[in-house]
Short mmCIF file of the C-alpha atoms (twelve columns), coordinates in Angstrom:
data_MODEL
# 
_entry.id   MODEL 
# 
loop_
_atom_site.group_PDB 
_atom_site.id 
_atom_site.type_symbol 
_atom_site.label_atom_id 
_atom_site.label_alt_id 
_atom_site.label_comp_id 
_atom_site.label_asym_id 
_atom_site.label_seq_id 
_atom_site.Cartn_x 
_atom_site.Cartn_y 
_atom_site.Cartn_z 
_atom_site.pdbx_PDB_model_num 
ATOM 1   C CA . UNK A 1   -26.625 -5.199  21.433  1 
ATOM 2   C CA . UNK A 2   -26.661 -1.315  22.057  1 
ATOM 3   C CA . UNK A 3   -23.214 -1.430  21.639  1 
ATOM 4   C CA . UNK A 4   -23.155 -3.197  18.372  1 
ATOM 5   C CA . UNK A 5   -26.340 -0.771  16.856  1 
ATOM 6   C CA . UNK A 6   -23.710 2.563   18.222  1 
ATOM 7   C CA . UNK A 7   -20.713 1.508   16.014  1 
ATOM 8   C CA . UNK A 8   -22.815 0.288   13.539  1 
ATOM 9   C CA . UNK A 9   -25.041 3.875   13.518  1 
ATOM 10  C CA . UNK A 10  -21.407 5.672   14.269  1 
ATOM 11  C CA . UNK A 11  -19.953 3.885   10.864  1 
ATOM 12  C CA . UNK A 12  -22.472 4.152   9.193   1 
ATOM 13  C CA . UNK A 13  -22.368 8.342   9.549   1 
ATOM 14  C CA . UNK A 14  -18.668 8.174   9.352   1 
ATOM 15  C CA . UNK A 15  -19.166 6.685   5.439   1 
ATOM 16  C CA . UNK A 16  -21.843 9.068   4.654   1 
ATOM 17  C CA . UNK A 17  -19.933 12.011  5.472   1 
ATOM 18  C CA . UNK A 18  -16.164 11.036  4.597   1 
ATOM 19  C CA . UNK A 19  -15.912 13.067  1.682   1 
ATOM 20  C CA . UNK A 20  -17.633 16.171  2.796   1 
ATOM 21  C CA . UNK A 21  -16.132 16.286  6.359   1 
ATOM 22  C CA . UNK A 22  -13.088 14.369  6.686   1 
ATOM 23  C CA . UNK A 23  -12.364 15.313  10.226  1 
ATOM 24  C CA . UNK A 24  -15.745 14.554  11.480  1 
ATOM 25  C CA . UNK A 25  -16.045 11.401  10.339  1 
ATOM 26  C CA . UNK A 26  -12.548 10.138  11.926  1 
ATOM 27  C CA . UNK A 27  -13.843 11.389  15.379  1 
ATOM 28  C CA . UNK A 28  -16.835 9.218   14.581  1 
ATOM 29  C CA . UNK A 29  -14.820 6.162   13.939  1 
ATOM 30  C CA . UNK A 30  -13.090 7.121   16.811  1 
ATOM 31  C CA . UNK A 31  -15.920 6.795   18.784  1 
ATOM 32  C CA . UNK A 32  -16.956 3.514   17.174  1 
ATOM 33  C CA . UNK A 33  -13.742 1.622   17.125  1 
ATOM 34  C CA . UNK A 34  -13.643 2.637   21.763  1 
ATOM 35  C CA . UNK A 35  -17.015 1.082   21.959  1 
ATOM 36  C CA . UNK A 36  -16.331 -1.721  19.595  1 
ATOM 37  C CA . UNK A 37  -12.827 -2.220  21.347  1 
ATOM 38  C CA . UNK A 38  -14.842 -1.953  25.186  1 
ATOM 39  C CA . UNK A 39  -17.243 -4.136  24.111  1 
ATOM 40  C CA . UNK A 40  -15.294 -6.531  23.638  1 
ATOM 41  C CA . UNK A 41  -16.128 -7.427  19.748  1 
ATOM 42  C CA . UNK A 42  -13.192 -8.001  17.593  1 
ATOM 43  C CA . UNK A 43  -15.018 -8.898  14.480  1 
ATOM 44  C CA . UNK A 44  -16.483 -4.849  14.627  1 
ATOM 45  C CA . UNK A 45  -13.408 -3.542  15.947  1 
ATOM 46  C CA . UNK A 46  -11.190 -4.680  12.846  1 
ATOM 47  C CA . UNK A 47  -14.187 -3.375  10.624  1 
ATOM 48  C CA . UNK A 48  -13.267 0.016   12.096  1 
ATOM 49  C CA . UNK A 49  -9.779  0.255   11.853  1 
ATOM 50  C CA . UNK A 50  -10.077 -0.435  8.789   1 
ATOM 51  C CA . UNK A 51  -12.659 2.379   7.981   1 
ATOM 52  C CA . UNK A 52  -9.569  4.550   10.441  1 
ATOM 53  C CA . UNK A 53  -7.366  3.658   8.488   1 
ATOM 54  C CA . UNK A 54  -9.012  4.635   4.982   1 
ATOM 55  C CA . UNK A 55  -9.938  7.887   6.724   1 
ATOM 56  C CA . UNK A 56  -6.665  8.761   8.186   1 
ATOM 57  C CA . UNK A 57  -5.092  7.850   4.972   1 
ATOM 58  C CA . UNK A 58  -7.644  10.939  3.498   1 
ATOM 59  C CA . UNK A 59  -6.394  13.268  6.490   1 
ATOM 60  C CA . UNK A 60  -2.458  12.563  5.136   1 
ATOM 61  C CA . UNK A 61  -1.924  11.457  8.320   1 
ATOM 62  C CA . UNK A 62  0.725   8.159   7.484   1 
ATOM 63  C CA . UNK A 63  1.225   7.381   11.062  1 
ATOM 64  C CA . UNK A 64  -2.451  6.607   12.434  1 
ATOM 65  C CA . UNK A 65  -3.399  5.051   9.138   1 
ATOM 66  C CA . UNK A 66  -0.518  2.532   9.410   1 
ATOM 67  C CA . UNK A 67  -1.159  2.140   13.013  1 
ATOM 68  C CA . UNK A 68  -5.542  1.214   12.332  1 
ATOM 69  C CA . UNK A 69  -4.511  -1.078  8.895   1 
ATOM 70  C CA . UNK A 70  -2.201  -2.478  11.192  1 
ATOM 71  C CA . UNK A 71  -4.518  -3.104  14.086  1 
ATOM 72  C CA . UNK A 72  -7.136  -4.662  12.304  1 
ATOM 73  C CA . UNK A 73  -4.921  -7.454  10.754  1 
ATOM 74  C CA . UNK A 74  -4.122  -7.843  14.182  1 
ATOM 75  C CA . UNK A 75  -7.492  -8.074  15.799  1 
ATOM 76  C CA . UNK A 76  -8.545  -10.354 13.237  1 
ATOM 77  C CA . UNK A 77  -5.836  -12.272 11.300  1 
ATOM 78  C CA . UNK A 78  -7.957  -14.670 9.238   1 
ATOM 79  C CA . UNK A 79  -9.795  -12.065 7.788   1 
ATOM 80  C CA . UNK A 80  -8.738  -10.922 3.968   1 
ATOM 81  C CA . UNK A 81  -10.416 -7.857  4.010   1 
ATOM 82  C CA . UNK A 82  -8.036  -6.482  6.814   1 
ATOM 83  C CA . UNK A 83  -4.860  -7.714  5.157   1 
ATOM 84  C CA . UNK A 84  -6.063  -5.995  2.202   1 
ATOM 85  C CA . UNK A 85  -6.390  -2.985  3.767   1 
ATOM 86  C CA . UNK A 86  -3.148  -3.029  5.164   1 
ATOM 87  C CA . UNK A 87  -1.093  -3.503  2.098   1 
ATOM 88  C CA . UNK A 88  -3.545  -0.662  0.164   1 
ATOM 89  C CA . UNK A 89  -2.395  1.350   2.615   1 
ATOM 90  C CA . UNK A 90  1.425   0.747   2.633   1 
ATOM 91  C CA . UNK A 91  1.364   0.937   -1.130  1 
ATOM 92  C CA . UNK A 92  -0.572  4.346   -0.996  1 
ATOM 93  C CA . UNK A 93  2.038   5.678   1.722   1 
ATOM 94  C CA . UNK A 94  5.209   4.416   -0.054  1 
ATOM 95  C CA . UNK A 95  3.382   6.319   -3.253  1 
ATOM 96  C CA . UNK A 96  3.588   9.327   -1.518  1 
ATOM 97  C CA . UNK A 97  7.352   8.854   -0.327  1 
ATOM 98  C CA . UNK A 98  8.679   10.970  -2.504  1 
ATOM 99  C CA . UNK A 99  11.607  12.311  -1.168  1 
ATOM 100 C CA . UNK A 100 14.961  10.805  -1.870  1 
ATOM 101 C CA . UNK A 101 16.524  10.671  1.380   1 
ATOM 102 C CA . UNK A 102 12.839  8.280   2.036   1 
ATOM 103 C CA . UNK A 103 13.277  5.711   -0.560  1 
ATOM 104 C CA . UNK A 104 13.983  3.252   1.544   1 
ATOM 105 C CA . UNK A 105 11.711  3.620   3.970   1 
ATOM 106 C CA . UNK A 106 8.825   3.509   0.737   1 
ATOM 107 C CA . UNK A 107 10.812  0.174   -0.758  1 
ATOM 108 C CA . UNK A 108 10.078  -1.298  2.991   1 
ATOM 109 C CA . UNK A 109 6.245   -0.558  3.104   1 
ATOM 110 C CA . UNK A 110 6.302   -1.807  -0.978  1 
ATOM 111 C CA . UNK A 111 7.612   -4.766  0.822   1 
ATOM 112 C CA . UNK A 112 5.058   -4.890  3.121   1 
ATOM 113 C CA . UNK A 113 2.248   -4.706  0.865   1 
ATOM 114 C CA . UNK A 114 3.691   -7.430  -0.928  1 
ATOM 115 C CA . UNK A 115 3.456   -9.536  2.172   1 
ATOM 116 C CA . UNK A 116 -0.204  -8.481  2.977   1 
ATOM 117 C CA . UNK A 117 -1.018  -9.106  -0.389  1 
ATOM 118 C CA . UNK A 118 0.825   -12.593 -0.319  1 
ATOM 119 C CA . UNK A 119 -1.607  -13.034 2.433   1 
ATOM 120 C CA . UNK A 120 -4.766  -11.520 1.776   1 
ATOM 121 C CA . UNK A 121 -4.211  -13.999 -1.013  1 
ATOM 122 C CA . UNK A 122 -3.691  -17.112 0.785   1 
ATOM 123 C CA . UNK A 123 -6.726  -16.435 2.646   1 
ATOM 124 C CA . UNK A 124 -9.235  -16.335 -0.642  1 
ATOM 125 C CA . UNK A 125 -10.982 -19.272 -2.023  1 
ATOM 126 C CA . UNK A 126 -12.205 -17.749 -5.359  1 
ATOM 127 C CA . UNK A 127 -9.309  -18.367 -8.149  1 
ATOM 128 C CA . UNK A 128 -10.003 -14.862 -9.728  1 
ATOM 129 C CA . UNK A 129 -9.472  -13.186 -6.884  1 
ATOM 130 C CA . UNK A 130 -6.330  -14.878 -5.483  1 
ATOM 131 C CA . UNK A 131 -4.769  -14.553 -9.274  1 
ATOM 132 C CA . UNK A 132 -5.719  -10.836 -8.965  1 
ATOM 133 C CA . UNK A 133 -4.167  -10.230 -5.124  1 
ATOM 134 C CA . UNK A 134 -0.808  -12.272 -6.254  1 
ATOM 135 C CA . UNK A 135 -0.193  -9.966  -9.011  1 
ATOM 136 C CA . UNK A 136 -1.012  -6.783  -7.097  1 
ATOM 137 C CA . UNK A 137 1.512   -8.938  -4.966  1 
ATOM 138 C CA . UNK A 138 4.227   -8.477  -7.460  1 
ATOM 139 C CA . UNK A 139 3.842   -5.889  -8.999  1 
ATOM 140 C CA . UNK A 140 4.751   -4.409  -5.240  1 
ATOM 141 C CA . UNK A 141 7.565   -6.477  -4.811  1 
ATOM 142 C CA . UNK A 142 8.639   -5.129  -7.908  1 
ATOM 143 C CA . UNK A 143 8.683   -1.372  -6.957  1 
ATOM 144 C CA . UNK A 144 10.232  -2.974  -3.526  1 
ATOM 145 C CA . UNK A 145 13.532  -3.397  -5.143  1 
ATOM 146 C CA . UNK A 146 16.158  -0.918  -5.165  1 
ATOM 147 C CA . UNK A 147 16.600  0.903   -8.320  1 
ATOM 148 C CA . UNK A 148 19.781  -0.053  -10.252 1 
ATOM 149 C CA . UNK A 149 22.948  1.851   -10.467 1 
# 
């Protein structure tokens, strides 16, 4: 249980200070998502990728956020929280693409979020919120295709 209180006291500092002190809180995530990982706790481990994720996404750093939004769909695949994450992220990354030589690299990760949302979706029993998800859904699929000429 030591383990478990750590992350959760290690997340729960990383949230408070996020907007003050971006870089601090990412090396407290850090620190979270190694003892969640060595503990051996998937369930806390995806909860802190996706808080990586988030915060990387605040540092501009594409890469890591990608690779945590990523990582946490993967640690746990049934949850829609994770998926969600994932295709927030690609969406807010492909937003950001703004150079034209990188268009297609931002209609891939509009793609992408399409998918997650497709899932994230699929993995929701209230009707609200699955109507809600599907849309968000297309409307990336729609900013996936390639402008016409």
């Amino acid at each position: 249980m030591a383990a478990g209180e750590d992350v959760a006291r290690l997340v729960k500092e990383a949230s408070a200070s996020m907007k003050s002190d971006v870089k601090g809180a990412v090396a407290k995530l850090e620190l979270a998502y190694a003892s969640a990982r060595e503990a051996g706790d998937a369930d806390a481990s995806a909860v802190v990728a996706e808080e990586l994720a988030r915060g990387w996404a605040r540092r501009k750093s594409t890469a890591r956020s990608l690779y945590y939004a990523s990582k946490a769909t993967k640690l746990t695949p049934e949850r829609k929280a994770a998926w969600a994450t994932l295709a927030k992220t690609c969406e807010l990354v492909a937003a950001r693409t703004q150079a034209e030589a990188k268009q297609r690299r931002a209609r891939a990760l509009y793609r992408a979020a399409a998918a997650a949302f497709k899932k994230a979706a699929s993995l929701t029993k209230d009707a609200e919120d699955k109507r809600w998800l599907l849309e968000l859904a297309g409307d990336a699929a729609r900013q996936a295709k390639p402008p016409a000429a």
